[in-house]
Steps between C-alpha positions, in 0.01 A plus 500: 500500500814287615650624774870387665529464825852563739758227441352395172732433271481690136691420158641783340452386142806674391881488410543836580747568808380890497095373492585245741683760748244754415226327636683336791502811608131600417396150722698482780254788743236147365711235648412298166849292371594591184711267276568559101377254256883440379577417845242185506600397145225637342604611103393784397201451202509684165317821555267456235246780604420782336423738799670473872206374594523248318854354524463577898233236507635291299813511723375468832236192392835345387668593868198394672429180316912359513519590861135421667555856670332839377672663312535866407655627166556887417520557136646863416630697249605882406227653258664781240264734357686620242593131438136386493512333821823307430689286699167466664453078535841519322682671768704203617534370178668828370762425805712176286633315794335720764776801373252793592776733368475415147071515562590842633720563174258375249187756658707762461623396131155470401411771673757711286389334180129611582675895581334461835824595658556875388191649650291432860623193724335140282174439740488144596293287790607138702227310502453186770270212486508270816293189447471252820436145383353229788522133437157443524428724188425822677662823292552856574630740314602893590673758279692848596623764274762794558535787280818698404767582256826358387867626553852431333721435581403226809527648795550237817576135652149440656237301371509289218412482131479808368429731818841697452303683183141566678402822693180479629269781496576766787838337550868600453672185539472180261405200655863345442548825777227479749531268799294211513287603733392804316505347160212210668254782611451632176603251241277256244555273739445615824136628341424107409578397802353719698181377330615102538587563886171640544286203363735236522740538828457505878518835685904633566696372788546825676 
């Protein structure tokens, strides 16, 4: 399995400022640099996928390939039930020129069109796929799901995308409400990369 060791450097392959601070913040106890794949002049490719595994590989082989660096692409999304999984892969796409409140909006327009608003709260899951791409060909890929149920109005200034509408299950709080810290122990994310740190990254500084 490819492993990183401290003061590699890794490639972000996103555009994302919330991803990219996100996982700053998930690295730094690894003493791995992390810079974004906008940052090196990478574009971003046509997410041409049709699962977040796929369009996470395809991302980071892109990152990984431009840069000579590994590179490590998330690919995420919010999963509707009543919606049939919608966003899902879409989930960015939904957001026209990254305006999460009119994502937020249209969920809870079609949401009332399905009349999946009058009753118990929508349920509805994140899903994460982190895939870590090495320049000589190696790939990984690790996925983490959280479980919950939608609320509206958005509730909160944390996060990003459409965390301000998501209560996980045993919480209160969206994640637009949570601080980070407590959002990144039980999140989609955190659960891939727990499983990425644990086959791919050196121990913690303590």
């Amino acid at each position: 399995m490819a492993r990183l060791d401290p003061g590699d450097k890794l490639v972000l392959a996103s555009h994302n400022k919330g991803k990219l601070a996100e996982f700053r913040d998930l690295l730094a106890p690894y003493g791995v640099e992390v810079v974004s794949a906008g940052d090196l002049g990478v574009p971003e490719p046509e997410e041409t996928g049709e699962t977040f595994e796929e369009n996470a590989r395809l991302k980071a082989i892109v990152s990984t390939f431009a840069t000579g660096l590994p590179a490590l692409a998330d690919d995420s999304g919010l999963e509707v039930e009543a919606l049939g999984g919608a966003p899902g892969i879409y989930s960015a796409r939904w957001a026209e020129g990254r305006d999460f409140g009119a994502a937020m909006a249209r969920v809870e327009q079609e949401l009332g069109e399905k009349g999946a608003l009058g009753g118990s709260a929508p349920r509805a899951n994140f899903t994460c796929v982190l895939c870590l791409a090495t320049p000589d060909g190696e790939i990984e890929v690790f996925e983490g799901k959280v479980f919950g149920h939608l609320t509206f109005p958005a509730r909160g200034v944390n996060g990003f995308g459409y965390d301000p509408i998501f209560v996980a299950d045993g919480q209160a709080q969206t994640f637009g409400e949570m601080q980070p810290d407590a959002k990144h122990a039980i999140s989609h994310r955190a659960e891939a990369f727990a499983k990425f740190a644990a086959g791919c990254l050196p121990a913690p500084k303590s």
